[in-house]
C-alpha positions in Angstrom: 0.0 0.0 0.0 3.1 2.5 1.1 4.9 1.4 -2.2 1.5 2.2 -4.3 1.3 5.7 -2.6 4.9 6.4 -3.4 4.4 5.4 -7.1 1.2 8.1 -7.6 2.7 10.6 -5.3 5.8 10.2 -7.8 4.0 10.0 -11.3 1.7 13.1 -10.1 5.4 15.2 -9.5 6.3 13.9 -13.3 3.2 15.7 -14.6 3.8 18.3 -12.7 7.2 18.9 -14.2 6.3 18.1 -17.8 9.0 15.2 -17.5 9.2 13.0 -20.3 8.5 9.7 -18.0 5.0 11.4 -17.5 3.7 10.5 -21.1 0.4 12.3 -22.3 -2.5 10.8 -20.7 -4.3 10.4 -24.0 -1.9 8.1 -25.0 -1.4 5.7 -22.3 -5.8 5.9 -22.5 -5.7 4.9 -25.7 -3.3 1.9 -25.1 -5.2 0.4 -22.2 -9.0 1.4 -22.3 -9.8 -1.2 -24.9 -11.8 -3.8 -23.1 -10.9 -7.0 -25.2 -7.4 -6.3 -25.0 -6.7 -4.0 -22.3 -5.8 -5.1 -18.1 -7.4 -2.2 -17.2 -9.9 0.5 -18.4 -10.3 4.3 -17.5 -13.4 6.1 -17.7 -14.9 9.0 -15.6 -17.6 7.9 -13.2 -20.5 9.7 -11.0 -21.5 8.5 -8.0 -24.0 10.7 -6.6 -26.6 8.3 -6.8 -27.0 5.9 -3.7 -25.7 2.3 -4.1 -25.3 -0.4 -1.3 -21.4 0.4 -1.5 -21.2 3.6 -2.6 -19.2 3.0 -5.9 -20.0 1.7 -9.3 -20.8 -1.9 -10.1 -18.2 -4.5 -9.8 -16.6 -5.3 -13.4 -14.1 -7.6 -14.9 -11.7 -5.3 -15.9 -10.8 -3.0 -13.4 -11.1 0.3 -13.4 -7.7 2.5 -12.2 -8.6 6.1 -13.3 -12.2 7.1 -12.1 -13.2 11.3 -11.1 -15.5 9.6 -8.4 -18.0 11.7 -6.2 -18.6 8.9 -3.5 -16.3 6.1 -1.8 -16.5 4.7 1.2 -12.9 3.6 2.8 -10.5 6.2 0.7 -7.5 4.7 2.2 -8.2 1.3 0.6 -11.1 1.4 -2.4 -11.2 -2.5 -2.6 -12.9 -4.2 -5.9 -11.7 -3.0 -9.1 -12.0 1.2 -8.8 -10.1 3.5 -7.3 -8.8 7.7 -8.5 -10.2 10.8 -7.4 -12.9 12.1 -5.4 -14.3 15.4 -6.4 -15.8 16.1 -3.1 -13.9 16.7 0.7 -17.5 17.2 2.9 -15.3 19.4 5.2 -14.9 22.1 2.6 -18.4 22.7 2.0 -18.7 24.5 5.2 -16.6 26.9 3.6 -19.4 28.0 1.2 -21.2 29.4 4.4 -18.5 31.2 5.7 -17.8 32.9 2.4 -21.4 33.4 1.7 -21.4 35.5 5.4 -17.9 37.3 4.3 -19.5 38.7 0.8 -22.9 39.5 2.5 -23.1 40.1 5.9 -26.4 40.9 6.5 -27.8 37.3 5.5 -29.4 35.4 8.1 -31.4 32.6 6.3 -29.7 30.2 3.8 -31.5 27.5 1.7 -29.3 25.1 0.8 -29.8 23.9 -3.3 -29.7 20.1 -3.3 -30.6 17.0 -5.2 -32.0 14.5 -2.2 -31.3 11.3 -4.4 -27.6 11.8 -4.0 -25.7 10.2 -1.2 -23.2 13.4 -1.5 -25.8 15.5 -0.3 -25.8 14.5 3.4 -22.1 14.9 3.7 -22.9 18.4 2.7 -25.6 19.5 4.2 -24.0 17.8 7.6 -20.9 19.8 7.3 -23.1 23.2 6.5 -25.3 22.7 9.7 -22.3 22.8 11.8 -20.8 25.6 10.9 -24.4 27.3 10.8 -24.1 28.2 13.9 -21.1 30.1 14.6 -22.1 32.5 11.8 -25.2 33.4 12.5 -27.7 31.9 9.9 -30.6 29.4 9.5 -30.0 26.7 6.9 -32.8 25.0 5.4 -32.1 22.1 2.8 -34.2 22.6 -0.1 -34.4 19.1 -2.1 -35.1 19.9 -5.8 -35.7 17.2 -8.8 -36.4 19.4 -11.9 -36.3 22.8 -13.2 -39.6 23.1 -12.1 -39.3 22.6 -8.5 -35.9 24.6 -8.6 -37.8 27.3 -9.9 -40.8 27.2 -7.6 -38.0 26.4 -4.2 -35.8 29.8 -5.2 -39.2 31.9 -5.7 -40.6 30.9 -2.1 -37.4 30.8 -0.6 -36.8 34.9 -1.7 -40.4 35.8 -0.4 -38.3 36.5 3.1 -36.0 38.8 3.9 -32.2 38.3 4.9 -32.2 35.1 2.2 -28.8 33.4 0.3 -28.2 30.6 -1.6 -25.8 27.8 -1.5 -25.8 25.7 -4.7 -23.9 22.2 -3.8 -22.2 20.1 -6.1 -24.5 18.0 -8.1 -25.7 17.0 -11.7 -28.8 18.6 -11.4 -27.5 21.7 -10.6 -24.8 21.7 -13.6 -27.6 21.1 -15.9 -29.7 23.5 -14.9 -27.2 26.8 -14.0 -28.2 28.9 -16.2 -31.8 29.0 -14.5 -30.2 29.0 -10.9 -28.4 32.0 -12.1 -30.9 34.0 -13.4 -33.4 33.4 -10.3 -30.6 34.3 -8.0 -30.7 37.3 -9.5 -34.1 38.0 -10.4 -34.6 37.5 -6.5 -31.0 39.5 -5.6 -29.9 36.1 -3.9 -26.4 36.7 -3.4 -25.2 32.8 -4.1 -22.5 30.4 -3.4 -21.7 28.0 -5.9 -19.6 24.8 -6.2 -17.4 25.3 -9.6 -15.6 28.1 -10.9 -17.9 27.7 -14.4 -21.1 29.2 -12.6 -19.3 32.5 -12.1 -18.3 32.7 -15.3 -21.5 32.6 -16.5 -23.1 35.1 -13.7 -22.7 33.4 -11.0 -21.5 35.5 -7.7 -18.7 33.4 -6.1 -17.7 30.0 -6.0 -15.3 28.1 -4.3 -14.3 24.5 -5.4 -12.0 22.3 -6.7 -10.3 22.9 -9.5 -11.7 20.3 -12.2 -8.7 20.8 -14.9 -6.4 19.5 -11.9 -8.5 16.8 -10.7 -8.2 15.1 -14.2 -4.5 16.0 -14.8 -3.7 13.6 -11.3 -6.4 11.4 -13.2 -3.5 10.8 -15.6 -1.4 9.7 -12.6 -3.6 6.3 -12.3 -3.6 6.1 -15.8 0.9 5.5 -15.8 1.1 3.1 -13.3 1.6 -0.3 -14.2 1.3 -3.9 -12.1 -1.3 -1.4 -9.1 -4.1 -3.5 -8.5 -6.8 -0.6 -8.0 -7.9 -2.1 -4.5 -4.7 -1.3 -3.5 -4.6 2.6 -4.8 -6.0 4.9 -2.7 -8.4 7.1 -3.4 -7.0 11.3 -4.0 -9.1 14.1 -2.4 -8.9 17.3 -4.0 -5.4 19.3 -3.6 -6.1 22.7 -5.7 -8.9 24.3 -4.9 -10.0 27.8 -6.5 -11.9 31.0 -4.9 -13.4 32.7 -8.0 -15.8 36.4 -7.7 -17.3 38.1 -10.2 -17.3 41.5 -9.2 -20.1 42.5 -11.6 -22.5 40.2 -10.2 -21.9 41.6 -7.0 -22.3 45.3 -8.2 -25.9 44.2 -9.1 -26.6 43.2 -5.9 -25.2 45.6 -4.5 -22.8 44.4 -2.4 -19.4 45.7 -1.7 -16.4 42.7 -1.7 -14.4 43.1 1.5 -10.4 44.0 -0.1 -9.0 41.1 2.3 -11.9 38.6 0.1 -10.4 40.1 -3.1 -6.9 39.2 -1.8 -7.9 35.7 -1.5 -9.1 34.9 -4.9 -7.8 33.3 -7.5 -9.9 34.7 -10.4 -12.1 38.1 -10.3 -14.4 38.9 -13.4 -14.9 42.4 -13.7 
């Protein structure tokens, strides 16, 4: 297990450094994700969706190079799957605290969610404990469609004080552009999981950074004679503070300098 750390810790330092041992992960894809021929395949995996072990069905050939939402015993995946995690339930507390820093006077929070996922109660857990030492009232709001997302955020603004925390989840992806535009239809000032919502109007986000995540994807992919039971599963190292300043002038909020300081992208 110590030896198979070493060998991703190393490989990930390789990519890193653009050293020619690290070869392009496109390549070394292409020479082992054929199932008829290959000892190992490499695909990208969610799973959100609750299952008796929280991971993807056992399959014959295993599978080394997974972005995973869910797993269980990180240290030691067992089966066939193993890679990266794109969730750490510790740092979603930080959307709260950041959500407080950008707007101060917020005192009720509904918390975006998709209740079929077993993410979501990692999330909302780690929210509701730091709920209190802020100051605010979190209420999970469990949305399936547009529809219902539409109807929660409409309700939700018909009190005063109100933010939003969007969490990380499919539903939410799919339907940003909506979330977006209600948020600020309503002047929600919202938290969101990816840097990709701010871009597109979002207020702030805080997150992993997803280009990183699949670049120490390619770490899995170069290692030969793991057995993925063996390979433990990465959390996220990079994360990335993004504001859109714009957004924020429309709600008329003013971004503390020392939340400025902290970011790693500000759209003007």
């Amino acid at each position: 297990m110590a030896k198979a750390k070493k060998r991703v810790a190393a490989h990930n330092r390789n990519l890193k450094r653009g050293k020619a041992s690290a070869k392009p992960a496109h390549k070394m894809a292409a020479k082992r994700a054929t199932p008829k021929k290959a000892k190992f395949k490499v695909q990208r995996a969610s799973m959100n969706v609750k299952k008796p072990a929280g991971k993807p069905a056992e399959t014959e050939i295993p599978v080394e190079a997974t972005i995973i939402d869910v797993i269980e015993e990180p240290a030691r995946p067992g089966g066939n799957t193993t890679g990266l995690t794109l969730l750490e339930y510790g740092s979603s507390g930080k959307w709260l605290e950041l959500l407080k820093e950008i707007a101060p006077r917020v005192k009720r929070v509904a918390v975006l969610r998709d209740p079929a996922l077993a993410s979501g109660g990692g999330q909302l857990g780690a929210l509701q404990a730091v709920a209190p030492s802020v100051g605010v009232e979190v209420s999970p709001v469990g949305v399936h469609d547009a529809g219902e997302v539409e109807r929660a955020i409409t309700a939700f603004a018909r009190g005063s004080n109100g933010g939003l925390i969007v969490t990380g989840n499919a539903l939410a992806v799919f339907h940003r552009e909506l979330i977006i535009a209600l948020a600020a239809r309503h002047q929600l000032p919202a938290v969101f999981p990816y840097r990709f919502f701010v871009t597109g109007g979002g207020l702030i986000s805080y997150g992993p950074d997803l280009v990183d995540q699949y670049r120490l994807a390619a770490g899995y992919v170069g290692l030969k004679g793991e057995k993925p039971a063996d390979l433990y599963v990465q959390a996220p190292t990079k994360y990335e503070l993004v504001i859109n300043l714009k957004t924020a002038k429309a709600l008329r909020l003013v971004v503390p300098p020392s939340l400025l300081s902290r970011a790693d992208e500000v759209i003007e």
